[in-house]
N, C-alpha and C positions, 0 to 999 in steps of 0.2 A: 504494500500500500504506500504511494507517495504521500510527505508531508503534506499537501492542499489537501490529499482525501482524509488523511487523518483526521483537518483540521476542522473540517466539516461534518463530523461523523457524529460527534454528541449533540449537536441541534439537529440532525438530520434523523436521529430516533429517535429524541424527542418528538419530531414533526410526525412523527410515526405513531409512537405514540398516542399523539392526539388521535389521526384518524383511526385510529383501532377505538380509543375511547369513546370518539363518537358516532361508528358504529354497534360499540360495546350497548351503547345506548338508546340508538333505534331497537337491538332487539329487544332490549328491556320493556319497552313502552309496545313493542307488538307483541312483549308475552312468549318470545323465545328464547327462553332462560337456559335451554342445553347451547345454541350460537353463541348466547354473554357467559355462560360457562370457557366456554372452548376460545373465544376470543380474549378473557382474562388471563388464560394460560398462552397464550401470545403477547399478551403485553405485558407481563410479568418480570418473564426474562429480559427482553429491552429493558425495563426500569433498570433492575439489576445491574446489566452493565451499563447505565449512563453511572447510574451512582458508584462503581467498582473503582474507578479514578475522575480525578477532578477534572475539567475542560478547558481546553486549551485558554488561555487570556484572553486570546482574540474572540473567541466565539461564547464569552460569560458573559458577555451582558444580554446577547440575542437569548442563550440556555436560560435568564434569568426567567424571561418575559416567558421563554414556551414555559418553564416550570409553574408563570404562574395561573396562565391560560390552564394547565393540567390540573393546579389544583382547584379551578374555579369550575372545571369541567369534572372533577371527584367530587366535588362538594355539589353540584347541582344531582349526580347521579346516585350521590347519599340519599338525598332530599328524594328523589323517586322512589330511589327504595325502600324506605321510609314510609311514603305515602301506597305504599302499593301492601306493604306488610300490614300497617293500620287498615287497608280495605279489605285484604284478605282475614283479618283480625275479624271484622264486622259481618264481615261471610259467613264466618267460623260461629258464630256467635247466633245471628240468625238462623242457621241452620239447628246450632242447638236447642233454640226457644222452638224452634217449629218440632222437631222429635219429643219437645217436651208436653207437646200439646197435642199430637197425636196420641204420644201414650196419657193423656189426662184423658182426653175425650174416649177410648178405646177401653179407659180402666172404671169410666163413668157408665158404659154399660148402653144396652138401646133404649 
Protein backbone atom coordinates (compact mmCIF):
# COMPACT_ATOMS: atom_id res chain seq x y z
CA UNK A 1 0.00 0.00 0.00
CA UNK A 2 1.50 3.47 -0.82
CA UNK A 3 1.63 6.27 1.65
CA UNK A 4 -1.58 8.57 -0.08
CA UNK A 5 -3.59 5.12 0.30
CA UNK A 6 -2.50 4.77 3.62
CA UNK A 7 -3.35 8.01 4.39
CA UNK A 8 -6.77 7.94 3.25
CA UNK A 9 -7.61 4.75 4.73
CA UNK A 10 -9.00 5.72 8.22
CA UNK A 11 -11.66 8.40 6.84
CA UNK A 12 -12.34 6.16 4.14
CA UNK A 13 -13.87 3.25 6.62
CA UNK A 14 -15.06 5.48 8.60
CA UNK A 15 -17.04 6.69 5.34
CA UNK A 16 -17.92 3.13 5.30
CA UNK A 17 -18.95 2.96 8.04
CA UNK A 18 -21.52 5.36 7.91
CA UNK A 19 -23.01 3.74 4.94
CA UNK A 20 -23.22 0.20 6.43
CA UNK A 21 -24.95 2.38 9.59
CA UNK A 22 -27.35 3.70 7.48
CA UNK A 23 -28.31 0.89 5.87
CA UNK A 24 -27.98 -0.82 9.29
CA UNK A 25 -30.99 1.39 9.62
CA UNK A 26 -33.34 1.03 6.92
CA UNK A 27 -33.54 -2.56 7.86
CA UNK A 28 -34.34 -1.78 11.28
CA UNK A 29 -37.33 0.49 10.40
CA UNK A 30 -38.47 -2.24 7.66
CA UNK A 31 -38.30 -4.96 10.42
CA UNK A 32 -35.36 -6.86 9.19
CA UNK A 33 -33.55 -7.60 12.07
CA UNK A 34 -31.52 -10.82 10.72
CA UNK A 35 -29.95 -7.92 7.58
CA UNK A 36 -29.17 -5.38 10.83
CA UNK A 37 -27.83 -8.55 12.54
CA UNK A 38 -25.57 -9.41 9.69
CA UNK A 39 -24.60 -5.93 8.64
CA UNK A 40 -23.57 -5.01 12.57
CA UNK A 41 -21.19 -7.88 12.15
CA UNK A 42 -19.77 -5.92 9.12
CA UNK A 43 -19.37 -2.81 10.74
CA UNK A 44 -17.96 -4.04 13.73
CA UNK A 45 -14.73 -5.10 12.54
CA UNK A 46 -14.17 -1.68 10.58
CA UNK A 47 -14.78 0.10 13.85
CA UNK A 48 -12.13 -2.12 15.34
CA UNK A 49 -9.41 -1.34 13.09
CA UNK A 50 -10.14 2.56 12.79
CA UNK A 51 -9.78 2.59 16.51
CA UNK A 52 -6.55 -0.30 16.41
CA UNK A 53 -4.18 2.80 15.77
CA UNK A 54 -4.60 6.52 15.66
CA UNK A 55 -4.91 8.53 12.04
CA UNK A 56 -2.68 9.95 10.27
CA UNK A 57 -2.48 14.09 11.21
CA UNK A 58 -3.42 14.84 8.04
CA UNK A 59 -6.70 13.07 7.88
CA UNK A 60 -7.96 13.83 12.05
CA UNK A 61 -9.64 16.47 11.64
CA UNK A 62 -11.87 15.01 8.46
CA UNK A 63 -11.88 11.24 11.19
CA UNK A 64 -13.06 13.95 13.77
CA UNK A 65 -16.20 15.03 11.99
CA UNK A 66 -17.02 11.36 10.28
CA UNK A 67 -16.70 10.04 14.09
CA UNK A 68 -19.20 12.58 15.00
CA UNK A 69 -21.76 12.01 12.14
CA UNK A 70 -21.28 8.15 13.57
CA UNK A 71 -22.12 8.96 16.62
CA UNK A 72 -25.11 11.20 15.94
CA UNK A 73 -26.11 8.23 13.53
CA UNK A 74 -25.62 5.45 16.81
CA UNK A 75 -27.59 7.61 18.82
CA UNK A 76 -30.53 8.21 16.52
CA UNK A 77 -30.47 4.28 15.88
CA UNK A 78 -30.47 3.98 20.00
CA UNK A 79 -33.50 6.07 19.84
CA UNK A 80 -35.36 3.53 17.35
CA UNK A 81 -34.50 0.90 19.02
CA UNK A 82 -35.72 2.13 21.87
CA UNK A 83 -38.93 3.10 20.54
CA UNK A 84 -39.43 -0.01 18.64
CA UNK A 85 -38.72 -2.23 22.02
CA UNK A 86 -41.31 0.03 24.11
CA UNK A 87 -43.97 -0.91 21.17
CA UNK A 88 -43.17 -4.34 21.06
CA UNK A 89 -43.39 -3.89 25.01
CA UNK A 90 -47.13 -2.77 24.53
CA UNK A 91 -47.76 -5.67 22.10
CA UNK A 92 -46.58 -7.84 24.63
CA UNK A 93 -48.73 -6.56 27.11
CA UNK A 94 -51.91 -6.33 25.18
CA UNK A 95 -51.62 -9.47 24.09
CA UNK A 96 -51.59 -10.41 27.60
CA UNK A 97 -54.62 -8.41 28.82
CA UNK A 98 -56.47 -10.08 25.87
CA UNK A 99 -55.45 -14.02 27.00
CA UNK A 100 -56.48 -12.79 30.39
CA UNK A 101 -59.94 -12.05 29.30
CA UNK A 102 -60.44 -14.91 27.25
CA UNK A 103 -59.69 -17.06 30.07
CA UNK A 104 -62.06 -14.79 32.60
CA UNK A 105 -64.84 -15.00 30.07
CA UNK A 106 -64.27 -18.84 29.22
CA UNK A 107 -63.96 -19.46 33.26
CA UNK A 108 -67.28 -17.30 33.71
CA UNK A 109 -69.15 -20.10 32.09
CA UNK A 110 -72.32 -19.71 29.38
Amino acid sequence: MTAAAAAIEPAGGLEQVLGITAELRRCVEAGDFEAAADLEAERRPLLEEFFAAPPPAAELERCVGLLRELVAANDALVGLADHLQRALAREVETLGTGRRAVRAYAAAGP
